[in-house]
C-alpha positions in Angstrom: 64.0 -231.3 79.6 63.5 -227.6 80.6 67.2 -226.9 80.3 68.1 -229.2 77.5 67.4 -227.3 75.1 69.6 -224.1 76.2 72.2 -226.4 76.9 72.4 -227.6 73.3 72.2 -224.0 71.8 75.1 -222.7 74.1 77.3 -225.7 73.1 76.1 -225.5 69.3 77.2 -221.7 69.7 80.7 -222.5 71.1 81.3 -224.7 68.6 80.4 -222.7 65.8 82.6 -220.5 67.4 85.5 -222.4 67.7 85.3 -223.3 64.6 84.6 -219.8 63.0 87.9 -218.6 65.1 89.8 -221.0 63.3 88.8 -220.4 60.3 89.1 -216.9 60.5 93.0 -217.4 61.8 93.7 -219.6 58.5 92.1 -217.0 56.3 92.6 -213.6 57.9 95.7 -213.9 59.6 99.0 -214.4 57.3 102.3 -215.6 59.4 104.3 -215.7 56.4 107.2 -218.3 56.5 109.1 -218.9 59.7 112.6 -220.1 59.6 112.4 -223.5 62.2 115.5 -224.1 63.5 116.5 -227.5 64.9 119.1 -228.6 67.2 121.0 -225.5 67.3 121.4 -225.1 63.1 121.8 -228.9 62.4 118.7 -228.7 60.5 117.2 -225.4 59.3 113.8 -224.9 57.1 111.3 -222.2 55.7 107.8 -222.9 56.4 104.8 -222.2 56.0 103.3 -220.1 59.4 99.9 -220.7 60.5 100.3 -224.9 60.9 101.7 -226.9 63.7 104.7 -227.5 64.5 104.2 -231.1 63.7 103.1 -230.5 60.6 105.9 -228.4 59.9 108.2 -230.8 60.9 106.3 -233.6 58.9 106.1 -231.2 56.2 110.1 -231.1 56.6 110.4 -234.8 56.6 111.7 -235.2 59.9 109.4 -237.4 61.8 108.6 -237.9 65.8 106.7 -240.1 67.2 102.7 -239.3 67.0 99.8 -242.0 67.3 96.6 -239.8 67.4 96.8 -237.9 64.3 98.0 -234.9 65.9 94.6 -234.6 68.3 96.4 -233.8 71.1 95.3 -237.0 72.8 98.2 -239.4 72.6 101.4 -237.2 74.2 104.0 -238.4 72.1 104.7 -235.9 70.0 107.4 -234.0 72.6 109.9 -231.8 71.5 112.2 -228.5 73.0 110.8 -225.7 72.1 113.9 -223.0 73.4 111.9 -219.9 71.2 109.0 -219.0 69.3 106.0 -221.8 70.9 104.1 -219.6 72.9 102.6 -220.3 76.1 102.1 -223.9 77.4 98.3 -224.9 76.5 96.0 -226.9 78.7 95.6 -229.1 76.0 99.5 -230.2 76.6 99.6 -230.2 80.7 98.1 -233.6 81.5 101.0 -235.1 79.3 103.5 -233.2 80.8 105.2 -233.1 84.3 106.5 -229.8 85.9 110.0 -230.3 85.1 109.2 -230.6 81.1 107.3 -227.8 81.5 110.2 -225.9 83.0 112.4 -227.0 80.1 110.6 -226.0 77.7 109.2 -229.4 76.7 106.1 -229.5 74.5 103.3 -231.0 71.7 104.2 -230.5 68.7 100.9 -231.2 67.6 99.9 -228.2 69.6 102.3 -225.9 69.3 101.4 -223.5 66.3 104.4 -222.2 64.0 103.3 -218.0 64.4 107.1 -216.7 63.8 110.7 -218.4 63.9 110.9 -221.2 66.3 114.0 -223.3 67.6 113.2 -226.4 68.4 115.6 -229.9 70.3 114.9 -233.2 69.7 116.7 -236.2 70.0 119.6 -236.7 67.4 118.1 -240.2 66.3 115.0 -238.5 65.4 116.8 -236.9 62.4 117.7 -240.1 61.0 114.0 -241.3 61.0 112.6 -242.0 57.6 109.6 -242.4 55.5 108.9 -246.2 53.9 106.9 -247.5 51.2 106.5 -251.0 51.2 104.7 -254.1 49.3 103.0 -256.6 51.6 105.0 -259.3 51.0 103.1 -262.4 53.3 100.4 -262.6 55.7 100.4 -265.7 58.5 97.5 -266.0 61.1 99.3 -266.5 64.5 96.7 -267.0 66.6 92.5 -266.1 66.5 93.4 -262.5 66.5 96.8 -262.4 65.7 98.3 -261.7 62.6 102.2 -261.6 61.1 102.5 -259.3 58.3 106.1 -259.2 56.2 106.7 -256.3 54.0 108.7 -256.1 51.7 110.8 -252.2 51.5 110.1 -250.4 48.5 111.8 -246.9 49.0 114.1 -246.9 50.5 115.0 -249.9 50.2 116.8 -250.8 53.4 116.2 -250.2 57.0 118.6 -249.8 59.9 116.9 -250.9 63.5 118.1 -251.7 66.9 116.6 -255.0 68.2 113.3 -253.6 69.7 112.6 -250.6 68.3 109.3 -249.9 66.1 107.9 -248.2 63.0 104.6 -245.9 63.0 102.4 -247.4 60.3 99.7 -245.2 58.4 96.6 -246.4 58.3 93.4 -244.8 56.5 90.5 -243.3 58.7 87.5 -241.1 58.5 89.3 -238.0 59.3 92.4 -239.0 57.6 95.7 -240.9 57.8 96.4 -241.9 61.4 99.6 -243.4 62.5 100.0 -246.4 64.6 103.2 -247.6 66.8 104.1 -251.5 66.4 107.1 -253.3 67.3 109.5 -254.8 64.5 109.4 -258.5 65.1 111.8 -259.6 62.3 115.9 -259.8 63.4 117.7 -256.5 63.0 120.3 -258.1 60.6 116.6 -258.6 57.9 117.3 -254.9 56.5 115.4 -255.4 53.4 111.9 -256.1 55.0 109.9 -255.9 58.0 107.6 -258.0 59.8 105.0 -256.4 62.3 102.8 -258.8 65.2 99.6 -256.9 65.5 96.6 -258.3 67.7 93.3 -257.5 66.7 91.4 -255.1 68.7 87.7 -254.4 68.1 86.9 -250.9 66.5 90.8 -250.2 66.2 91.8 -248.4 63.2 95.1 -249.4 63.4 94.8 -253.5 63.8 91.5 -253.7 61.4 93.3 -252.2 59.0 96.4 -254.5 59.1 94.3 -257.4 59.6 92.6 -256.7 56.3 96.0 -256.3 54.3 96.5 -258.7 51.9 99.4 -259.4 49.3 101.1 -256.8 47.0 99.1 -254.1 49.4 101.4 -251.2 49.3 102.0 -249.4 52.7 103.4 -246.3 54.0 105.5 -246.4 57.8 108.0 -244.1 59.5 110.7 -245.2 61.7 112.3 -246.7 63.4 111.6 -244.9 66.9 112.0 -246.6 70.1 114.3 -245.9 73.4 115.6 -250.1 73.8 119.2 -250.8 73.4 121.1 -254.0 73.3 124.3 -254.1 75.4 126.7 -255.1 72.9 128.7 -256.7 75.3 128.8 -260.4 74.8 128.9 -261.3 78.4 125.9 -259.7 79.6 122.6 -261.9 80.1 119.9 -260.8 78.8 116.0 -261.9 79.9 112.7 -261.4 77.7 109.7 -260.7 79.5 106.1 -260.9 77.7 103.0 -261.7 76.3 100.6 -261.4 74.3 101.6 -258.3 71.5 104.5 -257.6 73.5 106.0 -260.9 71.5 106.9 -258.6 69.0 110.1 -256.4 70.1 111.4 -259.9 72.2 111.5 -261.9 69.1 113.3 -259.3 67.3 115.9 -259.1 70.3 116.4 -263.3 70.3 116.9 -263.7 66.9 119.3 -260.9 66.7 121.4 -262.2 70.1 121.3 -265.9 68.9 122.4 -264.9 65.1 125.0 -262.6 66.2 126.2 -263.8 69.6 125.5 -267.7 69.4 126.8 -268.5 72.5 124.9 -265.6 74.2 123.1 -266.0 77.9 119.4 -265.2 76.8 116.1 -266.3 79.0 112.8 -265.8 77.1 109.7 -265.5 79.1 106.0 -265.2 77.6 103.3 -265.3 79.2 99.4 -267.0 77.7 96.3 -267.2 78.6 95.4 -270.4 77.0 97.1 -272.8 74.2 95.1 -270.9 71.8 97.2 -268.0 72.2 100.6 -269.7 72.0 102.6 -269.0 69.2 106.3 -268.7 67.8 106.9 -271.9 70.6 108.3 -274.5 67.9 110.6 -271.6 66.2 112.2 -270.8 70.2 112.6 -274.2 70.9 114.6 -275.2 67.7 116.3 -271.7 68.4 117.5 -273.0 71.9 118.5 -276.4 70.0 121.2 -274.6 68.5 122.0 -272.1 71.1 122.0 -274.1 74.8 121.9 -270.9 76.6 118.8 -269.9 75.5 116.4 -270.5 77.3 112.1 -270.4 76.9 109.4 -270.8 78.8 105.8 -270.3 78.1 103.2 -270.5 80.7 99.4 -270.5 80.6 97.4 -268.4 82.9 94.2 -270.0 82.2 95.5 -273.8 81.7 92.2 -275.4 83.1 91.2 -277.3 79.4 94.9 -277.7 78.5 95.8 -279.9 81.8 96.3 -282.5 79.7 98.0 -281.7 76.5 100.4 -278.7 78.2 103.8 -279.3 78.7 104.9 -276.3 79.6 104.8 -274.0 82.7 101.3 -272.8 84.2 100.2 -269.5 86.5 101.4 -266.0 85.9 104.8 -265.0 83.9 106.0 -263.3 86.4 106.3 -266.4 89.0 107.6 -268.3 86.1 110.5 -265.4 85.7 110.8 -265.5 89.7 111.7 -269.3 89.6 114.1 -269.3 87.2 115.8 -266.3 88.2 118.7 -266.4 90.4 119.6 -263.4 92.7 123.0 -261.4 91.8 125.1 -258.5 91.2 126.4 -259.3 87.7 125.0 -256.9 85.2 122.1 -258.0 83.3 119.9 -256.6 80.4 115.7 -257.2 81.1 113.5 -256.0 78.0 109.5 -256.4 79.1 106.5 -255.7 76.9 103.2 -256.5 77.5 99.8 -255.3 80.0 100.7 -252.8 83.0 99.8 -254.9 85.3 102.4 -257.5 84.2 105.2 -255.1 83.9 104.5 -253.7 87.3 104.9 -257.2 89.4 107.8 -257.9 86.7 109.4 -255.2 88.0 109.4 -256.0 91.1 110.8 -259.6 90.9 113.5 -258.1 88.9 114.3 -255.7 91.5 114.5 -258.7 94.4 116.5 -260.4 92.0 119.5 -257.9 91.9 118.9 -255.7 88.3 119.5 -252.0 88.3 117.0 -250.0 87.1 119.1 -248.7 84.2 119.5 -252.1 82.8 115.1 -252.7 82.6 113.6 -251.1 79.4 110.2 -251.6 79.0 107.0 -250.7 76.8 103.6 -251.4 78.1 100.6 -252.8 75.7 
């Protein structure tokens, strides 16, 4: 107690020093405009100095990917900075390895615009847009999981590739925050999309879609995401899940089956018990119409359900190594779901003859 209360006035004076540093940048310290140059010219703009590059680039309406409100504490906010960032801050390090660093990769959230800045990002970034959009239909999946369809506003169509996903806006405390989540509706749906979100306690993001109700009006950006579907008919394609990683895989099997009927497709999700089984009965007319593809659902936790399930028991990933054969054809595996899944996914899939380049994956 003897040194508490020292401790408390030198931490209430760095604060109030932080902040009066800051303040005293924004008020006493004029940058101007800066020209912000991206991708060598394909993009110029004037902006206003003094904010981060993030905000600029918001500002600019050219969006990249950013979960935490442009905190710092999320990482995906990269971009090339070739001139004009400044030095690399310890605030970006732990989200960077040494060979970003060396290219000049950075946070845009914490880079601050202080004179002209040229900036790369990827090409698809440019073509990233804002949405508005009316909440067309809520449907309760499961005990914490809801579908939500919207309904595009402005503009009024979207172009996605099967498994990519939009940043949604949702209102907090401290202001708008974005959130990623997975398109679940079929690519060839351009007028609307449908978002899988599970509930999780004291998130911002799934309390507030949970609590959206019809003719809600939204705000996303998107789409973002690094998944692409080999367009070549002849390459199989597997779907590894569960749980919110159902999202991105559905999108993916309704697009194959729609557009490639005939299509080698293996669908793999994984459950913990029957109460957290859903989009089953949509699959399984799906592979009605399309004999090569191919679902199977397992329950981890199957103990209550002995009786009543059907379907496959124990851990995805022994249901994938089953079913799997062992070759040196090329196929396509798409995985989403909890890092522990994806890591023994990954190595069944490597046993089982896939290259590396052919496995996308996003962990939930």
């Amino acid at each position: 107690m003897v040194f508490l209360l020292p401790i408390l006035v030198f931490g209430g004076l760095l604060v109030g020093l932080t902040v009066a540093l800051t303040v005293a940048e924004r008020v006493l310290v004029n940058y101007g405009i800066c020209k912000l140059d991206i991708n060598d010219g394909d993009r110029e703009f004037e902006v206003e100095g003094g904010q981060s590059l993030l905000s600029a680039l918001n500002e600019s309406k050219v969006f990249i990917p950013s979960a935490c409100g442009g905190r710092g504490s999320c990482g995906h906010c990269k971009a090339t900075v070739l001139e004009g960032g400044g030095p690399v801050l310890p605030t970006e390090t732990p989200f960077l390895t040494r060979a970003q660093i060396r290219a000049g990769v950075r946070l845009a959230c914490q880079v601050k615009v202080r004179e002209d800045i040229r900036i790369k990002i990827p090409e698809e970034l440019l073509n990233v847009k804002m949405f508005t959009a009316i909440v067309e239909r809520t449907t309760r999946l499961t005990y914490d999981m809801v579908e939500t369809r919207f309904a595009l506003s402005e503009p009024s169509e979207i172009s996605q590739r099967p498994g990519q996903y939009v940043q949604l806006q949702a209102p907090s405390s401290e202001g708008p925050v974005y959130r990623a989540y997975s398109i679940s509706s079929p690519a060839y749906e351009t007028d609307a999309v449908e978002l899988v979100v599970r509930l999780v306690p004291g998130g911002i993001g799934s309390t507030y879609c949970h609590n959206l109700r019809v003719g809600d009006q939204v705000v996303f950006t998107g789409p973002y995401g690094e998944f692409r579907l080999n367009e070549d008919p002849d390459v199989e394609v597997i779907l590894i899940g569960g749980g919110s990683g159902m999202a991105p895989l559905r999108d993916i099997a309704l697009t194959l089956c729609a557009r490639w009927p005939n299509r080698k497709c293996q669908l793999f999700f994984g459950c913990r018990t029957t109460e957290d089984v859903f989009y089953l009965d949509e699959f399984r007319e799906l592979s009605k119409k399309n004999p090569n593809f191919k679902v199977f659902y397992a329950l981890s936790d199957p103990i209550e359900e002995r009786k009543t399930w059907d379907g496959e028991t124990g851990f995805i990933h022994l249901s994938a190594d089953r079913h799997l054969e062992k070759s040196d054809v090329t196929r396509q595996a798409f995985l989403c779901g909890p890092p522990p899944m994806i890591e023994a996914v990954m190595k069944i899939l490597d046993d089982k003859g896939f290259k590396p380049d052919d496995i996308f994956y996003d962990e939930f």
